[in-house]
mmCIF file of the C-alpha atoms, coordinates in Angstrom:
data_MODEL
# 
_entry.id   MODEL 
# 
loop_
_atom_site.group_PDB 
_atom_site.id 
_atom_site.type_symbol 
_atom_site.label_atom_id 
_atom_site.label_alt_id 
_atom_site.label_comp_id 
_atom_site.label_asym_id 
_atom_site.label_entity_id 
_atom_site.label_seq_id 
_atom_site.pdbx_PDB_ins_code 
_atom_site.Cartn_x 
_atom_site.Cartn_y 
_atom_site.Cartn_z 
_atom_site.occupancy 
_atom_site.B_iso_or_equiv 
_atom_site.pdbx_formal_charge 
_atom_site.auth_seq_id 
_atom_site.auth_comp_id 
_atom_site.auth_asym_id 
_atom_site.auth_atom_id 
_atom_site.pdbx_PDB_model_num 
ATOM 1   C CA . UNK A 1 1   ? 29.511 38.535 112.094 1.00 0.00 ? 1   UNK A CA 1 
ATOM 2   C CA . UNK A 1 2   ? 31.541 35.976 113.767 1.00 0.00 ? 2   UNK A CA 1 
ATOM 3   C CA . UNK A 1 3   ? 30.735 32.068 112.266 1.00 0.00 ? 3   UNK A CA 1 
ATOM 4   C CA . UNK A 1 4   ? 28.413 29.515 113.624 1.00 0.00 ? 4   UNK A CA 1 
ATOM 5   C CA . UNK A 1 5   ? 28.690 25.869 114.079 1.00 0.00 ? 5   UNK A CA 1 
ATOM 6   C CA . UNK A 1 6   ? 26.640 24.101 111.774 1.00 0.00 ? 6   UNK A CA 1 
ATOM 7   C CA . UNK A 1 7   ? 25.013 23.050 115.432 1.00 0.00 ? 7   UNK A CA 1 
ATOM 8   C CA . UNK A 1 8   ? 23.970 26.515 116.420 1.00 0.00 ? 8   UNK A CA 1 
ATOM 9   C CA . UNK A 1 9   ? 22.471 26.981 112.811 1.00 0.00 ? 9   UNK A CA 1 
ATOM 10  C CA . UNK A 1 10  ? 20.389 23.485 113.540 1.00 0.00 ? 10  UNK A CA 1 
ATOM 11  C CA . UNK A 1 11  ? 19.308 25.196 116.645 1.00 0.00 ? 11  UNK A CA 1 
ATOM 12  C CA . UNK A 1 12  ? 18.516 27.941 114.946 1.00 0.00 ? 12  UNK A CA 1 
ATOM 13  C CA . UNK A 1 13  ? 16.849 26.917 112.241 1.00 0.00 ? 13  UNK A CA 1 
ATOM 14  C CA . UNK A 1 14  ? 14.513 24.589 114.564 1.00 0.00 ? 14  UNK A CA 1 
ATOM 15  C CA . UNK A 1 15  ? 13.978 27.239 116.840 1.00 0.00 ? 15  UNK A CA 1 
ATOM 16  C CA . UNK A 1 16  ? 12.335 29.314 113.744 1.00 0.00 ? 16  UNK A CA 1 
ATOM 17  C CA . UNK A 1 17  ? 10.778 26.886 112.131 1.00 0.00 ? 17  UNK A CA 1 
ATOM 18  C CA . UNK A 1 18  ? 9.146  24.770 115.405 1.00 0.00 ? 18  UNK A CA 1 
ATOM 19  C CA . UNK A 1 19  ? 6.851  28.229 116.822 1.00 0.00 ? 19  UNK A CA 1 
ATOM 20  C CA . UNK A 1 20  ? 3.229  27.210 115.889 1.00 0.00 ? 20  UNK A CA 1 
ATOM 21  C CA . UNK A 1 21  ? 2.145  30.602 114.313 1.00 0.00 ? 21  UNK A CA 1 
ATOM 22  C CA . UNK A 1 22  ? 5.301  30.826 112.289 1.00 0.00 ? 22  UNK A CA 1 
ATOM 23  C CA . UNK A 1 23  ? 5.005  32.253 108.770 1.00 0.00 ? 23  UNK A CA 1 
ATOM 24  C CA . UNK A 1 24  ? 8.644  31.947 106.131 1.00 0.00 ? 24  UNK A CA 1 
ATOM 25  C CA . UNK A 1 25  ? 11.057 29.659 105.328 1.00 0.00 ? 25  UNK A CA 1 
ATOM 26  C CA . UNK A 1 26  ? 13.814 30.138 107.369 1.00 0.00 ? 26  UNK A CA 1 
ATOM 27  C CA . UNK A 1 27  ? 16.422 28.138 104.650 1.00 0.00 ? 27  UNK A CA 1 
ATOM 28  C CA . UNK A 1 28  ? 15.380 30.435 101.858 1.00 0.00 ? 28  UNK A CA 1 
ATOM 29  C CA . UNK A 1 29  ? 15.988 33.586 104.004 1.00 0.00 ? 29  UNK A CA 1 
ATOM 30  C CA . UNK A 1 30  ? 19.760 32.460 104.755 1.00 0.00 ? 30  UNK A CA 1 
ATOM 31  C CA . UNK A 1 31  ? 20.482 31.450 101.297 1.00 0.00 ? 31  UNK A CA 1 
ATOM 32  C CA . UNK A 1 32  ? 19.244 35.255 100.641 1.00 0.00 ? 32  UNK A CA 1 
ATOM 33  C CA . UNK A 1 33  ? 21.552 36.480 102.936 1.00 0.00 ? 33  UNK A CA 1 
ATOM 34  C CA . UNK A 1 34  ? 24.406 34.390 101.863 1.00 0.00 ? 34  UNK A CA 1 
ATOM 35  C CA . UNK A 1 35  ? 24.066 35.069 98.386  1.00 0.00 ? 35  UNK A CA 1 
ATOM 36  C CA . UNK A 1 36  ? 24.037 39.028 98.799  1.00 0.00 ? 36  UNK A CA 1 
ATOM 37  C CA . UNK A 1 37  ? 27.474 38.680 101.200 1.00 0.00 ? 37  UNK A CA 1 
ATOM 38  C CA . UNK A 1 38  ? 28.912 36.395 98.210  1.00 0.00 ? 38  UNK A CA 1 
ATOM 39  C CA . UNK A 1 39  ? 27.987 39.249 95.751  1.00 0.00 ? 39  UNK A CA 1 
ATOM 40  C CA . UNK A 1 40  ? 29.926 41.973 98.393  1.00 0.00 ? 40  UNK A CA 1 
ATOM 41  C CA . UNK A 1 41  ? 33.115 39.959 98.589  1.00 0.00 ? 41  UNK A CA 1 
ATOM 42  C CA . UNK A 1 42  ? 33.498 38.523 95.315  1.00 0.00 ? 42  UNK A CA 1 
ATOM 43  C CA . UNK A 1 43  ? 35.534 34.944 94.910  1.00 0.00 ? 43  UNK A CA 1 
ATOM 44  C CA . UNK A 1 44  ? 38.230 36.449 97.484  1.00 0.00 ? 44  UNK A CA 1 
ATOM 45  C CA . UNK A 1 45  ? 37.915 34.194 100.416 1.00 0.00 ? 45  UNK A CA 1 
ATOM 46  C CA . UNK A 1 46  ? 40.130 36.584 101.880 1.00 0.00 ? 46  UNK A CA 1 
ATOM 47  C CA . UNK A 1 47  ? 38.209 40.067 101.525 1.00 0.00 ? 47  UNK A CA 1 
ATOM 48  C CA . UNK A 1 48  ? 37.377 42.165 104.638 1.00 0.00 ? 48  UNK A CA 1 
ATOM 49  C CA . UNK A 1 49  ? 33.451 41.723 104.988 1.00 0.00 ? 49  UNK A CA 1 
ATOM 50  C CA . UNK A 1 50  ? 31.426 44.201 103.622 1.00 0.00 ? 50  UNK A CA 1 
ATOM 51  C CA . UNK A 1 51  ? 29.863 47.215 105.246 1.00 0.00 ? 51  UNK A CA 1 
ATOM 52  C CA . UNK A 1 52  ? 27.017 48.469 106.247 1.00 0.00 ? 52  UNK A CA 1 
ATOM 53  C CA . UNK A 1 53  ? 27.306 51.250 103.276 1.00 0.00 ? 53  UNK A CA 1 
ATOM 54  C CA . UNK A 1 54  ? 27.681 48.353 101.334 1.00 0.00 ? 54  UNK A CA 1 
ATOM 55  C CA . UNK A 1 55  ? 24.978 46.356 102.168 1.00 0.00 ? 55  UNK A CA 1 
ATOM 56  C CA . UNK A 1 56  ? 22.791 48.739 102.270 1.00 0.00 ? 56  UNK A CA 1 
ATOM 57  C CA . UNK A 1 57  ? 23.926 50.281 98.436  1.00 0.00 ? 57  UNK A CA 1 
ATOM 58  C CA . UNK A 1 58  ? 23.309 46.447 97.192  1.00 0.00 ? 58  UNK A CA 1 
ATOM 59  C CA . UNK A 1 59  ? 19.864 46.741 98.591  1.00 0.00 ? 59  UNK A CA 1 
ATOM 60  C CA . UNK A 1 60  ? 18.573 47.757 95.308  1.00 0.00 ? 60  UNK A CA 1 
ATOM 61  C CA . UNK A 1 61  ? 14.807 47.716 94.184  1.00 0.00 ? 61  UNK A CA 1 
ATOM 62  C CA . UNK A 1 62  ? 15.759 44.815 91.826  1.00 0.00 ? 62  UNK A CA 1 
ATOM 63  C CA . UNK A 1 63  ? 17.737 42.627 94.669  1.00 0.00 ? 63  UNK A CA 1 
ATOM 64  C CA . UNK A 1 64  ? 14.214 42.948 96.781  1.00 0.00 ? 64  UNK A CA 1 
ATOM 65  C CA . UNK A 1 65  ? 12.319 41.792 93.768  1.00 0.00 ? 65  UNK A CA 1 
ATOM 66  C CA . UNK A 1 66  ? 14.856 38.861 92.781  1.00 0.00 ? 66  UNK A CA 1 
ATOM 67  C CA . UNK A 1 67  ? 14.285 37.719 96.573  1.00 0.00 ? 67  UNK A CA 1 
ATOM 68  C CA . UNK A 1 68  ? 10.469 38.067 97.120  1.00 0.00 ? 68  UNK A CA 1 
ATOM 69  C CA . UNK A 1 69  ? 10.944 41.187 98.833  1.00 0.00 ? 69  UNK A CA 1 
ATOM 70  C CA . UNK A 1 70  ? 11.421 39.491 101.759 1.00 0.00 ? 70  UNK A CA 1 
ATOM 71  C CA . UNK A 1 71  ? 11.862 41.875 104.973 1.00 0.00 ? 71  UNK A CA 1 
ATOM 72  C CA . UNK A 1 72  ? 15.162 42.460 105.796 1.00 0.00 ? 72  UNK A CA 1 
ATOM 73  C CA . UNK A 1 73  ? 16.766 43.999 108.604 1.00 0.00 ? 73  UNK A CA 1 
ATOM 74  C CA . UNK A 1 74  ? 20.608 45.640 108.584 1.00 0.00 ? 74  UNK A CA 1 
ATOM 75  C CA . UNK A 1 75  ? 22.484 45.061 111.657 1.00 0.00 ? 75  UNK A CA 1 
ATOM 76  C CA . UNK A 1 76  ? 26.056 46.357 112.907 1.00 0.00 ? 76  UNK A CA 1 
ATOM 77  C CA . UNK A 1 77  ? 27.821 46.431 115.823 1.00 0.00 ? 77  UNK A CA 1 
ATOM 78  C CA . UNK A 1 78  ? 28.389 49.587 117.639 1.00 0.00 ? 78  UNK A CA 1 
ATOM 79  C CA . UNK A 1 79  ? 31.953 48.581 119.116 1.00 0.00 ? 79  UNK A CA 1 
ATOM 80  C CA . UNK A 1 80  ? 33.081 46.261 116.106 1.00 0.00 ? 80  UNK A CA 1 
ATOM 81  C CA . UNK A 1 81  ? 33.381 46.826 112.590 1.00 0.00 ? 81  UNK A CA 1 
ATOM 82  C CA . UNK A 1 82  ? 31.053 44.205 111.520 1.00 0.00 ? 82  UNK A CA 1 
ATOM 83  C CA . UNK A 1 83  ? 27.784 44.147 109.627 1.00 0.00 ? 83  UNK A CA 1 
ATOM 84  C CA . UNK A 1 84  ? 25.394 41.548 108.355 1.00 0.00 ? 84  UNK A CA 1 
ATOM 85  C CA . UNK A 1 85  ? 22.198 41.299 106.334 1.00 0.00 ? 85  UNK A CA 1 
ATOM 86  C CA . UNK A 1 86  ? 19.115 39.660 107.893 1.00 0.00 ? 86  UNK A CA 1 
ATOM 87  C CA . UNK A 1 87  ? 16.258 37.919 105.940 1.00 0.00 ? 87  UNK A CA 1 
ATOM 88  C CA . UNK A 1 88  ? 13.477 37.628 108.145 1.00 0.00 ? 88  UNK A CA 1 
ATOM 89  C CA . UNK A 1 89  ? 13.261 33.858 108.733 1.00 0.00 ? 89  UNK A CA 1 
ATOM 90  C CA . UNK A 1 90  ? 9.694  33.582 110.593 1.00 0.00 ? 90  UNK A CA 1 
ATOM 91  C CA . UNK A 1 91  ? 6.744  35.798 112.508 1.00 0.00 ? 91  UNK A CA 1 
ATOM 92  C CA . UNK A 1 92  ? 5.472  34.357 115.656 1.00 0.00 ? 92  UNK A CA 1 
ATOM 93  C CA . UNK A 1 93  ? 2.422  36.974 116.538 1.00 0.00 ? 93  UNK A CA 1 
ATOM 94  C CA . UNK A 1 94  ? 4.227  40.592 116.412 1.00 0.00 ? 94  UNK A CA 1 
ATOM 95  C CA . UNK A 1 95  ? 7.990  38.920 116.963 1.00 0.00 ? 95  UNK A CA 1 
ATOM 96  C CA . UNK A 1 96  ? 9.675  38.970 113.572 1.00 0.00 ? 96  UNK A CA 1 
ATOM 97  C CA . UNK A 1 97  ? 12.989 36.855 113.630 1.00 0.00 ? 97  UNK A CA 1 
ATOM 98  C CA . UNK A 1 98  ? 15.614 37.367 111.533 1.00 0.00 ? 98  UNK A CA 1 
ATOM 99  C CA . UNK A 1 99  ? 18.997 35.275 109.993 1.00 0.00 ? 99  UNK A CA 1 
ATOM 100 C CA . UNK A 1 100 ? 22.578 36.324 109.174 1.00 0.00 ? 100 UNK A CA 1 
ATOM 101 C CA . UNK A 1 101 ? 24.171 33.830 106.804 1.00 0.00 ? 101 UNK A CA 1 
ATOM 102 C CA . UNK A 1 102 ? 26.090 32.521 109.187 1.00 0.00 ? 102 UNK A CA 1 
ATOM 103 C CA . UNK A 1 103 ? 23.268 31.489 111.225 1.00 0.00 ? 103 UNK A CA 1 
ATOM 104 C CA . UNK A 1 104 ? 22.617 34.806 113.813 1.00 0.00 ? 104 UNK A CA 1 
ATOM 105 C CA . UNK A 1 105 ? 19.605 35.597 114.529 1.00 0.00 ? 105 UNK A CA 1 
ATOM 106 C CA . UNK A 1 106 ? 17.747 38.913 115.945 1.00 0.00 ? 106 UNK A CA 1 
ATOM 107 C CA . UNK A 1 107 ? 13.813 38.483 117.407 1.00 0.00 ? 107 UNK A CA 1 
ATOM 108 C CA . UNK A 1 108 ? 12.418 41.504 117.462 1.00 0.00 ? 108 UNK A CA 1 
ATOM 109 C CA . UNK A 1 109 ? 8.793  42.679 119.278 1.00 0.00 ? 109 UNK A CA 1 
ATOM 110 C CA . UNK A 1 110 ? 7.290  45.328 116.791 1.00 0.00 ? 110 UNK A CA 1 
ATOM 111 C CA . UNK A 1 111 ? 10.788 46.592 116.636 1.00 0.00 ? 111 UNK A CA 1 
ATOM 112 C CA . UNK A 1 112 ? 12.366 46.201 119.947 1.00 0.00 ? 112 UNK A CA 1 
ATOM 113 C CA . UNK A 1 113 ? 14.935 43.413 120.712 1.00 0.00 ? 113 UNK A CA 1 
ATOM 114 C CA . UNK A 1 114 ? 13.452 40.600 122.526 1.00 0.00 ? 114 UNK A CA 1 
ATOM 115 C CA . UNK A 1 115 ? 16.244 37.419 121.868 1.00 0.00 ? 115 UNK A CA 1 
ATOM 116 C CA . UNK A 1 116 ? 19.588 36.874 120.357 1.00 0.00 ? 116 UNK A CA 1 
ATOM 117 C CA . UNK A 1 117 ? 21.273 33.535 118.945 1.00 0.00 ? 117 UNK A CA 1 
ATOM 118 C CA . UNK A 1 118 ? 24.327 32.441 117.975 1.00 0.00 ? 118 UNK A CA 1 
ATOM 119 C CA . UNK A 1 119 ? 26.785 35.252 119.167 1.00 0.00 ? 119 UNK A CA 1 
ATOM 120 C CA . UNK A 1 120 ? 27.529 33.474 122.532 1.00 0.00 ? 120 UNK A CA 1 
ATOM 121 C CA . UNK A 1 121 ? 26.402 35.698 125.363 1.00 0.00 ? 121 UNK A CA 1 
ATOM 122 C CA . UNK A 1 122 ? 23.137 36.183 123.917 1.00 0.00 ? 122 UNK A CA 1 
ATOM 123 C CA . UNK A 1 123 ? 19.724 37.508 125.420 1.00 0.00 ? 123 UNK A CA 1 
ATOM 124 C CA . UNK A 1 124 ? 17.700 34.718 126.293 1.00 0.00 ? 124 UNK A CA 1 
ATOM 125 C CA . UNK A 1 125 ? 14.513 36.748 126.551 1.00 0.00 ? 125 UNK A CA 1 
ATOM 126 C CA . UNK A 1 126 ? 13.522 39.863 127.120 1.00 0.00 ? 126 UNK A CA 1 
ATOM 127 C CA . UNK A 1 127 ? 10.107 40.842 128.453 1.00 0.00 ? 127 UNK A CA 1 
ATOM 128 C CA . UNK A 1 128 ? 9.530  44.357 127.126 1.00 0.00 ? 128 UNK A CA 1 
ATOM 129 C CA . UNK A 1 129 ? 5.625  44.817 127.941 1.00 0.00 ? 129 UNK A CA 1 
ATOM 130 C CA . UNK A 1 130 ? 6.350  48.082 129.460 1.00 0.00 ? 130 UNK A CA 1 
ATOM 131 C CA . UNK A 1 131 ? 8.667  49.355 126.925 1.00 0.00 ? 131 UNK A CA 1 
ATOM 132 C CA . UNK A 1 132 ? 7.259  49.454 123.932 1.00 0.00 ? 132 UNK A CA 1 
ATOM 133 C CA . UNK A 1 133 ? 3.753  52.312 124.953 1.00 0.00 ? 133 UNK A CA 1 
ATOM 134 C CA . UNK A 1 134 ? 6.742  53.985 126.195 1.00 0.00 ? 134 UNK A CA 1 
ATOM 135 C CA . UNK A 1 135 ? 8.945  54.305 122.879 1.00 0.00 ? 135 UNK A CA 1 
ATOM 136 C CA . UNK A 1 136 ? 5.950  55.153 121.085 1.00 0.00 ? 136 UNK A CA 1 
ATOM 137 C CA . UNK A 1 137 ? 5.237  57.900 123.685 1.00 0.00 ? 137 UNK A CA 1 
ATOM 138 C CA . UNK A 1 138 ? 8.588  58.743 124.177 1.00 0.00 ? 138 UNK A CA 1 
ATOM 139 C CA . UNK A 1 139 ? 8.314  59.788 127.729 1.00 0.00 ? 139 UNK A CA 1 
ATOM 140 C CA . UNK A 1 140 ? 7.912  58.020 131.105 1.00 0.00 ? 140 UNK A CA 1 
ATOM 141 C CA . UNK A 1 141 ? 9.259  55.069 133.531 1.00 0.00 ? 141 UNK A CA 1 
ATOM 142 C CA . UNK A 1 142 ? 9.000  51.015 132.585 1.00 0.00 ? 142 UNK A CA 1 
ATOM 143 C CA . UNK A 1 143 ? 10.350 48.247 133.816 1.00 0.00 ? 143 UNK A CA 1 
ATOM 144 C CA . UNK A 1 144 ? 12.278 45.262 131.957 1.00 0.00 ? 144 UNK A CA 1 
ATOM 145 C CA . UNK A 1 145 ? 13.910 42.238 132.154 1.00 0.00 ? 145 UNK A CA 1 
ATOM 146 C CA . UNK A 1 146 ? 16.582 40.179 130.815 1.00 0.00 ? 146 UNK A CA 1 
ATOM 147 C CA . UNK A 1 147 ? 17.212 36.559 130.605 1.00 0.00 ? 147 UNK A CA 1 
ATOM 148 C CA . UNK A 1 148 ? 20.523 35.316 130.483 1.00 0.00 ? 148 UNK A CA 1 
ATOM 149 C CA . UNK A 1 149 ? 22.684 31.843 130.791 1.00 0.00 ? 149 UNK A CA 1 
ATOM 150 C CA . UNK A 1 150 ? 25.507 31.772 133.223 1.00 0.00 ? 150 UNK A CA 1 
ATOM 151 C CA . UNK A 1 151 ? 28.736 29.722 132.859 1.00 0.00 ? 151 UNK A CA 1 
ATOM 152 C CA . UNK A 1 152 ? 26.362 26.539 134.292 1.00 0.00 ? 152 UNK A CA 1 
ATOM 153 C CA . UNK A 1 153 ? 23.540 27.511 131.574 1.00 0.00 ? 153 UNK A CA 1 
ATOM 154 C CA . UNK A 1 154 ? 21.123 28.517 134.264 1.00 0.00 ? 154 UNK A CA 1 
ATOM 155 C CA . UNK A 1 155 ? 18.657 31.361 133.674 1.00 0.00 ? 155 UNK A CA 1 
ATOM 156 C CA . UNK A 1 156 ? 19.791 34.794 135.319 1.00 0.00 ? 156 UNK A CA 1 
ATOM 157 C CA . UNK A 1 157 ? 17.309 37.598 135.501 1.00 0.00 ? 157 UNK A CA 1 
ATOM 158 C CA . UNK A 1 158 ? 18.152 40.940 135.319 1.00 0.00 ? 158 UNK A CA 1 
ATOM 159 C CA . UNK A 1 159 ? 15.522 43.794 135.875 1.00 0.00 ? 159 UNK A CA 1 
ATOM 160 C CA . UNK A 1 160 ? 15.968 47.107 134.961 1.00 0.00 ? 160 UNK A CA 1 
ATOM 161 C CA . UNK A 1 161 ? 14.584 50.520 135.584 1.00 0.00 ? 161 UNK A CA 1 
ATOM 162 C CA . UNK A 1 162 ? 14.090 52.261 132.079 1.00 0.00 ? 162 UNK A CA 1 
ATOM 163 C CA . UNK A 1 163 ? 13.065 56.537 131.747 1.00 0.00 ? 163 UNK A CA 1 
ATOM 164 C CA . UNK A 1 164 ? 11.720 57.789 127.967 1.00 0.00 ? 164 UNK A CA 1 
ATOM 165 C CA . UNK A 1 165 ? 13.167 61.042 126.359 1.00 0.00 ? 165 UNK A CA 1 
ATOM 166 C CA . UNK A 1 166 ? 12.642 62.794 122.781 1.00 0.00 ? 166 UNK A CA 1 
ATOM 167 C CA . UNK A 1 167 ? 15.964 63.797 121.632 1.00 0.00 ? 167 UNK A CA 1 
ATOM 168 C CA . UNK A 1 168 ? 17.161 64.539 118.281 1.00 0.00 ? 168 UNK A CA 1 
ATOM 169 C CA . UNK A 1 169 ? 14.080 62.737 116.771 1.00 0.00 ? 169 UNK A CA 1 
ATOM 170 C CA . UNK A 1 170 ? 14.260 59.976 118.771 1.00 0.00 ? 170 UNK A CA 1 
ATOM 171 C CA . UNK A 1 171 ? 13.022 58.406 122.076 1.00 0.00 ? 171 UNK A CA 1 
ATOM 172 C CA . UNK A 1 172 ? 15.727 57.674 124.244 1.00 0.00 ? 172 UNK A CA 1 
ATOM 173 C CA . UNK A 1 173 ? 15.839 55.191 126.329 1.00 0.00 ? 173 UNK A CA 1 
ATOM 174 C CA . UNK A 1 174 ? 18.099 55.107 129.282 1.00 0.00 ? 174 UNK A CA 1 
ATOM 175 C CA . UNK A 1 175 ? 18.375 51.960 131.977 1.00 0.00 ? 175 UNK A CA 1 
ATOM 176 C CA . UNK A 1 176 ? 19.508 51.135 135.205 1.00 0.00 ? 176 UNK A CA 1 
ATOM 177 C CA . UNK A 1 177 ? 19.758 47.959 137.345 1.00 0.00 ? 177 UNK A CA 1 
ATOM 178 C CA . UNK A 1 178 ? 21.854 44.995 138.770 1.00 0.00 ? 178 UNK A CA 1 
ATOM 179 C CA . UNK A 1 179 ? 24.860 47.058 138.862 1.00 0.00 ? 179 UNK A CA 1 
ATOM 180 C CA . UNK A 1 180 ? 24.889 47.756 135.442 1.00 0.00 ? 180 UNK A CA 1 
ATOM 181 C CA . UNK A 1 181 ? 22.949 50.522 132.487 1.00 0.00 ? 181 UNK A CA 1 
ATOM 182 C CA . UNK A 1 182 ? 22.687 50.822 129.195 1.00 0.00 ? 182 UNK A CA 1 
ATOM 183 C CA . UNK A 1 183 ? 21.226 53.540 126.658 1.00 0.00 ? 183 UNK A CA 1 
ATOM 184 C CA . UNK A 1 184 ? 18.965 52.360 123.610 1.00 0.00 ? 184 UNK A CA 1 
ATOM 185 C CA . UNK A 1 185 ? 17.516 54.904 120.740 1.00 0.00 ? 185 UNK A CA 1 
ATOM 186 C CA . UNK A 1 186 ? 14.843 54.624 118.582 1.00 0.00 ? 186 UNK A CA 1 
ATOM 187 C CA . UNK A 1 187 ? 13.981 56.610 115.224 1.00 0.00 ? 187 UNK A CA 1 
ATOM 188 C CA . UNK A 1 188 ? 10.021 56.497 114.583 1.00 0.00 ? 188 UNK A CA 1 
ATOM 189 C CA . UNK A 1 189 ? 8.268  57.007 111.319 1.00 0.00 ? 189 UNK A CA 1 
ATOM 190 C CA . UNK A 1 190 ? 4.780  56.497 111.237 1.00 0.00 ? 190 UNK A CA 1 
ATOM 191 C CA . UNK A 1 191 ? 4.421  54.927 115.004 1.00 0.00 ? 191 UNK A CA 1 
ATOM 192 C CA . UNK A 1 192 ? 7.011  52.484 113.905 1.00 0.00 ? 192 UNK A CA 1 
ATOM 193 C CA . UNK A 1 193 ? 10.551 51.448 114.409 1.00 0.00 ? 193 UNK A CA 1 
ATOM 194 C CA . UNK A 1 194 ? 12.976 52.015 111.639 1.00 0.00 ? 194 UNK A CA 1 
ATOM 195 C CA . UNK A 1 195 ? 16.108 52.340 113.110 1.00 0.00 ? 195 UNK A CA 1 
ATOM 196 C CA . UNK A 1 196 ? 17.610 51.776 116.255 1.00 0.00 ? 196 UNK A CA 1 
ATOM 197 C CA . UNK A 1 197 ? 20.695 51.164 118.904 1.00 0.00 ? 197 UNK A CA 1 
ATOM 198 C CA . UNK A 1 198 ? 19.912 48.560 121.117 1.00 0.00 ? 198 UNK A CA 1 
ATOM 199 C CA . UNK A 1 199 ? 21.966 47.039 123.619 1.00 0.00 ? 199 UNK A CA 1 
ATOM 200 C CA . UNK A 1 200 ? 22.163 42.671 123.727 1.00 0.00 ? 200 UNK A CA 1 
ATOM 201 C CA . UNK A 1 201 ? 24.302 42.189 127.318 1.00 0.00 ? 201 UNK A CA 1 
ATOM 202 C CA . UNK A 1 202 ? 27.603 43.169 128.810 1.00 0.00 ? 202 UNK A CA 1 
ATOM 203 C CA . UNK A 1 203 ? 29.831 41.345 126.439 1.00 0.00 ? 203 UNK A CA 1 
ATOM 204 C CA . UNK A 1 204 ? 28.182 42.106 123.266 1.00 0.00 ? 204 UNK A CA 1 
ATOM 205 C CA . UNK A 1 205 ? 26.944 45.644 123.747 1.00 0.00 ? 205 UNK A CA 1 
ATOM 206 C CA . UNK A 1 206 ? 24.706 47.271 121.554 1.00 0.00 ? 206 UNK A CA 1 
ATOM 207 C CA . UNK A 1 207 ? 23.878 46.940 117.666 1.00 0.00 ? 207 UNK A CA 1 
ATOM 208 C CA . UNK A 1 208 ? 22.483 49.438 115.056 1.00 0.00 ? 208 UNK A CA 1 
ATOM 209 C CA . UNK A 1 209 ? 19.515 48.090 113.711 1.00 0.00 ? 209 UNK A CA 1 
ATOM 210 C CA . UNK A 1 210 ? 17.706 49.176 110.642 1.00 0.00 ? 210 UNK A CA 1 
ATOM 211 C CA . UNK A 1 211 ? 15.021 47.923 108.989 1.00 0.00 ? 211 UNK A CA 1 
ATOM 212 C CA . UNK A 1 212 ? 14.929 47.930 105.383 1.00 0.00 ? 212 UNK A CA 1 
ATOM 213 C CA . UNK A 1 213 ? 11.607 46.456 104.516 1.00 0.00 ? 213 UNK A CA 1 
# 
């Protein structure tokens, strides 16, 4: 994923670290992540980034163990052919957040995305309330809402109208409102969230998320 300024990774990394109920170390989680792209790419400065195949083959029982067996989460982009290891950096209540090395980071509610950092049109917030009896039912209506920054970094709301669908084992989850939609999917295992497509905002469009424990 694309680089931070070493500004955006202080924001970051202040963001994680100043929540009162916070549990990690968000520093130790990053140097995780950067040592496992290091190990991908080799002393080539110059090599394409690695997969997701790739990241997800060096995910080996002795790479958790060497690391704590820290959670991590996998993410790619659906449009772009990038992907990035996460180390989860801190848990405020039942929002993990997660850390690219180069200073991304995912929050997510029991699974579902709730804030992005550090790609540039980024989800503020998300209030997902509704959404998540919903994925675990797979069927029905909810309501939620974005927050996001316009070019004068004031807050803009977005609502949208959200229906629940098994399909292919999973519980999809299509969206409407503001002039605009989107379609997020969910695979469940045990009442939980393993893997999923979920869209960020207009610009970025939606990432594959997998969590890899």
């Amino acid at each position: 994923m694309k680089l931070a300024t070493g500004a955006v990774l202080a924001a970051v990394l202040a963001l994680v670290a100043g929540c009162g109920n916070d549990t990690g170390n968000p520093q130790l989680g990053l140097d995780m992540a950067k040592r496992v792209t290091a190990k991908l790419t080799g002393k080539d400065k110059a090599a394409p980034p690695p997969t997701a195949d790739q990241i997800r083959a060096a995910v080996t029982p002795e790479f958790r163990a060497q690391n704590g067996n820290l959670p991590m989460l996998l993410a790619s982009s659906v449009d772009k052919p990038i992907a990035s290891l996460m180390f989860q950096t801190g848990q405020n209540g039942d929002v993990r957040t997660y850390l690219t090395p180069d200073a991304i980071s995912f929050s997510l509610r029991q699974g579902v995305l709730v804030a992005s950092r550090g790609l540039g049109a980024d989800l503020m917030q998300a209030d997902v309330t509704q959404v998540l009896p919903r994925v675990l039912a797979g069927s029905g209506q909810a309501q939620r809402v974005h927050v996001y920054l316009d070019s004068e970094d004031r807050e803009v709301r977005h609502s949208f109208t959200c229906s629940y669908a098994r399909a292919e084992g999973q519980v999809v989850e299509t969206c409407r409102g503001d002039g605009t939609g989107f379609e997020n999917r969910y695979v469940l295992r045990g009442g939980r969230i393993v893997t999923s497509v979920q869209w960020v905002s207009p610009l970025l469009g939606s990432f594959r998320l997998e969590d890899l424990g």
